[in-house]
C-alpha positions as CSV (number, residue, x, y, z in Angstrom):
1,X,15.9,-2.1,-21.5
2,X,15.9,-2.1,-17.3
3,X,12.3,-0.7,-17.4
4,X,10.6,-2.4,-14.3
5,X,7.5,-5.1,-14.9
6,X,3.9,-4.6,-14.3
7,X,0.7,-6.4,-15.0
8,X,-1.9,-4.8,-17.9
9,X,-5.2,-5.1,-16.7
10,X,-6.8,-8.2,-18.7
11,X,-9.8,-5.6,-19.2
12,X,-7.3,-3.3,-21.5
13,X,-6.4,-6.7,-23.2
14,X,-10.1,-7.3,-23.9
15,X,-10.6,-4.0,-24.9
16,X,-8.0,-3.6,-27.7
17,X,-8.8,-7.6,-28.8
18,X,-12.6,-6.4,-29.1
19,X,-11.4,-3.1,-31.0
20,X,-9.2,-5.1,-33.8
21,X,-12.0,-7.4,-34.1
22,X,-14.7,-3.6,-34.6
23,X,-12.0,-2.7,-37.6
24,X,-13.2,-5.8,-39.5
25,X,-16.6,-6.0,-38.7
26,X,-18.4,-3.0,-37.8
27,X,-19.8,-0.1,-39.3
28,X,-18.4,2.2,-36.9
29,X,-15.4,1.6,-37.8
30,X,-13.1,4.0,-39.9
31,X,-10.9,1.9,-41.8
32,X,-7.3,3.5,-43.0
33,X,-4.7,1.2,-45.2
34,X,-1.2,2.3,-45.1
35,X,2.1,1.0,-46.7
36,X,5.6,0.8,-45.4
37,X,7.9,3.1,-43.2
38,X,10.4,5.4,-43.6
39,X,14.4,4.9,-42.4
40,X,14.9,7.2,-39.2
41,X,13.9,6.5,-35.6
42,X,10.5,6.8,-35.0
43,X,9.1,6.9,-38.4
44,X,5.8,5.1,-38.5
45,X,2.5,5.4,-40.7
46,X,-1.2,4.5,-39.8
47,X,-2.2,0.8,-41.4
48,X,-5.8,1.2,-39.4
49,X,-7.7,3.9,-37.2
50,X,-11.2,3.2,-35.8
51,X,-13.4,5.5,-34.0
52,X,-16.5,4.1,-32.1
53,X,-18.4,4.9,-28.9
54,X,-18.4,2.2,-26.5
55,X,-20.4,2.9,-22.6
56,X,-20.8,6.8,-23.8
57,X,-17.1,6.9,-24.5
58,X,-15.9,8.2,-27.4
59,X,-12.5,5.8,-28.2
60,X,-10.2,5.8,-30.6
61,X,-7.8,2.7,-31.6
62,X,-4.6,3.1,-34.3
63,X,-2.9,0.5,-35.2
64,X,1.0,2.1,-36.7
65,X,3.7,0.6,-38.2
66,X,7.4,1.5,-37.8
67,X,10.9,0.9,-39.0
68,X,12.0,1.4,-34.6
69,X,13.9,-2.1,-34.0
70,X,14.7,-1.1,-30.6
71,X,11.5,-1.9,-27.8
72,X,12.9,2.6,-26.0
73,X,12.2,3.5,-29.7
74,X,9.0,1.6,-30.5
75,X,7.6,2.8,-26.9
76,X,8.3,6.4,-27.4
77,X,7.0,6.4,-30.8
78,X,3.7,4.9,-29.4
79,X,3.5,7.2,-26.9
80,X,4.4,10.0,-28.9
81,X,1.6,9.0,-31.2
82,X,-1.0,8.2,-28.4
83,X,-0.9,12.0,-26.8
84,X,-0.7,13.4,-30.4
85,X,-4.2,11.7,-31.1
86,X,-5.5,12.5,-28.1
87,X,-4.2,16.2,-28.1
88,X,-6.4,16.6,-32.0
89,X,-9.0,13.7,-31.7
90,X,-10.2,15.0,-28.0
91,X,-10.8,10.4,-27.6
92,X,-11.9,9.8,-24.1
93,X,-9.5,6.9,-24.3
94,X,-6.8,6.1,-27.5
95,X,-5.0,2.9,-27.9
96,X,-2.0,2.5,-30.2
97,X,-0.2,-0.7,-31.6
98,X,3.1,-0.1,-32.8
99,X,4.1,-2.9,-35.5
100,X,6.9,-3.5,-38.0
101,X,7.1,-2.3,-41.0
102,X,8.1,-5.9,-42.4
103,X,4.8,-7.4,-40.3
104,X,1.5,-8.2,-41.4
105,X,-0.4,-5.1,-42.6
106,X,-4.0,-7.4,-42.8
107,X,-6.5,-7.3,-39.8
108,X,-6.7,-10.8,-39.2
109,X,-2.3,-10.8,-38.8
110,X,-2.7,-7.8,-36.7
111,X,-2.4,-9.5,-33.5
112,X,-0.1,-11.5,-30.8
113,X,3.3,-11.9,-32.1
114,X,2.5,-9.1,-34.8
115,X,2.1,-6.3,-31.9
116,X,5.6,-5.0,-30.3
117,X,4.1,-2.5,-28.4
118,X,0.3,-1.7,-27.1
119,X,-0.1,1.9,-25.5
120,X,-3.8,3.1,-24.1
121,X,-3.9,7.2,-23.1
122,X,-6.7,8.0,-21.0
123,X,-6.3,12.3,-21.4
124,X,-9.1,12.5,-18.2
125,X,-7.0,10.0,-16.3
126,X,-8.9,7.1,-16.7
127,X,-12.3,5.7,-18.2
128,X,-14.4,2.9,-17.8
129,X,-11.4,0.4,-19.3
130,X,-8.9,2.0,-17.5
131,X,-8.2,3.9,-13.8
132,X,-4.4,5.0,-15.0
133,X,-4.0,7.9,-17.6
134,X,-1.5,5.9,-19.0
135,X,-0.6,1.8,-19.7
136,X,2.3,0.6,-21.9
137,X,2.9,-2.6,-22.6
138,X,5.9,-4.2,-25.2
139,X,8.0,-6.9,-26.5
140,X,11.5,-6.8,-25.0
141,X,13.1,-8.1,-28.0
142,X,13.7,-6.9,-31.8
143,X,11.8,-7.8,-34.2
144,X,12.2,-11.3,-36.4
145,X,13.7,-10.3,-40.5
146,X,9.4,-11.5,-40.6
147,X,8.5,-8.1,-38.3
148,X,7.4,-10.5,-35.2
149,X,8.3,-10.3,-31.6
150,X,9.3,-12.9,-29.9
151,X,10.3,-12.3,-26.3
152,X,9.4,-11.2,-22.4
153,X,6.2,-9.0,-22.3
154,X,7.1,-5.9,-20.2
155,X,4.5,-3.2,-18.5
156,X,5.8,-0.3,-17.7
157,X,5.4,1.4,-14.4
158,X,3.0,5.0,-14.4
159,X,6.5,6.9,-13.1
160,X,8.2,5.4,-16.0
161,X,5.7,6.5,-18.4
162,X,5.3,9.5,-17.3
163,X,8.5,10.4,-17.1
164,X,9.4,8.7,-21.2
165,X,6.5,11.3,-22.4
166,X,7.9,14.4,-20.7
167,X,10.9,13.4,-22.7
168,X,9.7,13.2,-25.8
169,X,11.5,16.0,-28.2
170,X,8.2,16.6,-29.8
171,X,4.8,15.7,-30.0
172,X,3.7,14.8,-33.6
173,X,1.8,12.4,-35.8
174,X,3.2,9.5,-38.2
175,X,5.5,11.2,-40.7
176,X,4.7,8.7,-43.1
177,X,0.7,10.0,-43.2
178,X,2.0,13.3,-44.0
179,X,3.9,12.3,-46.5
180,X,0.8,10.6,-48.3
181,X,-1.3,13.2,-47.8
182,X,0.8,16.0,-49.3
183,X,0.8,13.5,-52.2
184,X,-2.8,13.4,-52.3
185,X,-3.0,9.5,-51.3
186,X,-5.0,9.9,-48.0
187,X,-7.2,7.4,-47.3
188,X,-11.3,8.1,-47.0
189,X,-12.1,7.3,-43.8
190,X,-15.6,6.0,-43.8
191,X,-18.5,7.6,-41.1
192,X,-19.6,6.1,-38.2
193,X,-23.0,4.5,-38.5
194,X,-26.0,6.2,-37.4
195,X,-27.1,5.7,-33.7
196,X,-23.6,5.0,-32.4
């Protein structure tokens, strides 16, 4: 892809570790199940979303799945979907994980080899987890027939970034969500617990 290297902060690492692990077990968490993808570049739809407060910060983390085979395609469809939360959820700080759509759709699967792409948006310009407005990190490979990535990690330089979201053609949700809520499939979403 010729996009140049640079280190994720192990605190971002943490951070999206410790939200997967709030999806299974807290009752902050809003949990939303999703199928499969659609055929066209940047398809996606939503297999989990959890919103919970964490050091007066209001967070949001969405783990997306997508039919993009190329690592350009699965980064601008994370960050495509990373502004478009943060533009309607107003999230302090949104993390997105951009999976296959042939990859483990359970929480427990939803990590390592499962992930192609990991994309935290700070809209402020950074927050206690992070001091960028921006952090990509992805897979340099396709993904296995099994929806797993198996290849160099690459972080992407701020300029780079930066310079990938101005491009973006337009700045809209996972078509796939749309398309099951127009059907009347949406998910509940369950409410955070009291005193968080």
């Amino acid at each position: 892809m010729g996009l140049p290297k640079l280190r994720l902060s192990k605190k971002l690492v943490l951070l999206s570790g410790g939200c997967l692990f709030l999806l299974g077990v807290s009752g902050t968490a809003a949990l939303v199940l999703g199928g499969g993808g659609d055929e066209e570049a940047g398809s996606c739809k939503t297999l989990y979303e959890a919103e919970f407060q964490r050091a007066g910060e209001d967070r949001l983390l969405a783990v997306i799945r997508t039919t993009d085979t190329e690592p350009s395609e699965r980064v601008r469809t994370g960050l495509r979907i990373a502004r478009h939360l943060a533009e309607t959820r107003h999230a302090d700080l949104v993390i997105v994980q951009v999976t296959d759509n042939r990859g483990p759709d359970t929480r427990a699967k939803l990590r390592g080899e499962a992930i192609g792409v990991e994309v935290a948006h700070a809209p402020h310009g950074h927050t206690l987890a992070t001091m960028k407005p921006w952090e990509v990190r992805y897979v340099d490979t396709r993904p296995t027939v099994a929806g797993l990535y198996y290849g160099p990690r690459v972080d992407m330089s701020l300029g780079d970034i930066e310079t990938a979201v101005a491009g973006l053609a337009e700045v809209t949700g996972c078509d796939g969500d749309a398309v099951e809520a127009a059907a009347g499939g949406s998910p509940e979403k369950a409410a955070p617990a009291a005193g968080h």
